[in-house]
N, C-alpha and C positions, 0 to 999 in steps of 0.2 A: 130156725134160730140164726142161721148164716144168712139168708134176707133180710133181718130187721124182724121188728113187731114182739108181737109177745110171744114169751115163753109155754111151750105146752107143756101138756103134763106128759106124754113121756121122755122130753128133754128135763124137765125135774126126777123123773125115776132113771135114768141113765145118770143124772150129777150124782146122787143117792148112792147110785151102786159103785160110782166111781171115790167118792169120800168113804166110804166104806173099806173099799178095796185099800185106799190109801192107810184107815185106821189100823185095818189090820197088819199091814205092813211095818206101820210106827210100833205098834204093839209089839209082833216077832222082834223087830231089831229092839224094842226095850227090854224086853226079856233076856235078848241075847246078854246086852249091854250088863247087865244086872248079874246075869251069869257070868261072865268074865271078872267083874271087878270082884264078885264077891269068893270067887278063885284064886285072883291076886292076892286080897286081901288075906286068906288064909294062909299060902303060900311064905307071904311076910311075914304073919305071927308067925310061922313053924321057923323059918329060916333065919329072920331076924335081919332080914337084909329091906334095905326099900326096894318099891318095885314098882317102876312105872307101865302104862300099857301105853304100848303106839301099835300104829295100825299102816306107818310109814309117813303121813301126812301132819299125825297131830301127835302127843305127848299128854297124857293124863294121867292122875292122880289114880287112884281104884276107889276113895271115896267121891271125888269128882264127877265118875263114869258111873257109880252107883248112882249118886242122885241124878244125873243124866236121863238112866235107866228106868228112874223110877217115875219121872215128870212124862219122859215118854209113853207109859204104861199110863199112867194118871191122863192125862190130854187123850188120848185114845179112844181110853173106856169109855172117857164125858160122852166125848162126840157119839161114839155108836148108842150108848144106850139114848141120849137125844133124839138119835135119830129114831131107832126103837121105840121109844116111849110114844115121839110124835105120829109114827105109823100105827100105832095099839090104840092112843087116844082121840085119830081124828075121825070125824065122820065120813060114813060111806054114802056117795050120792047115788 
């Protein structure tokens, strides 16, 4: 693939396992994401105080980082089970 020409088939099952790898990552940090805001958020009903999360760099809302949370978990799943689905339903030569 670093000469030119075409791509073979185990430089397509290394990208595979490399998107993968990546999904699953976006997924842990959605989950996490998910879990934090929805910590804050209880936090504030009980306290009654607002309550923002930073992480140092940025400032967020806790329904902000939920739906964050949840788009990162949603885009994840697509992709793996995509890819899943395409490995289950193609044929074998």
């Amino acid at each position: 693939m670093i000469g030119g020409g075409a791509i073979k088939k185990t430089d397509w099952q290394y990208l595979k396992v490399v998107v993968i790898l990546v999904c699953m990552t976006m997924l842990m940090a959605g989950v996490w994401a998910i879990d934090i805001s929805v910590s804050a958020m209880v936090a504030s009903s009980k306290t009654g105080e607002q309550i923002i999360l930073t992480s140092g760099w940025w400032n967020r809302s806790p329904i902000l980082q939920y739906h964050i949370g949840l788009y990162m978990v949603y885009l994840s799943s697509l992709i793996i089970s995509l890819i899943a689905t395409y490995e289950v339903l193609r044929k074998r030569k």
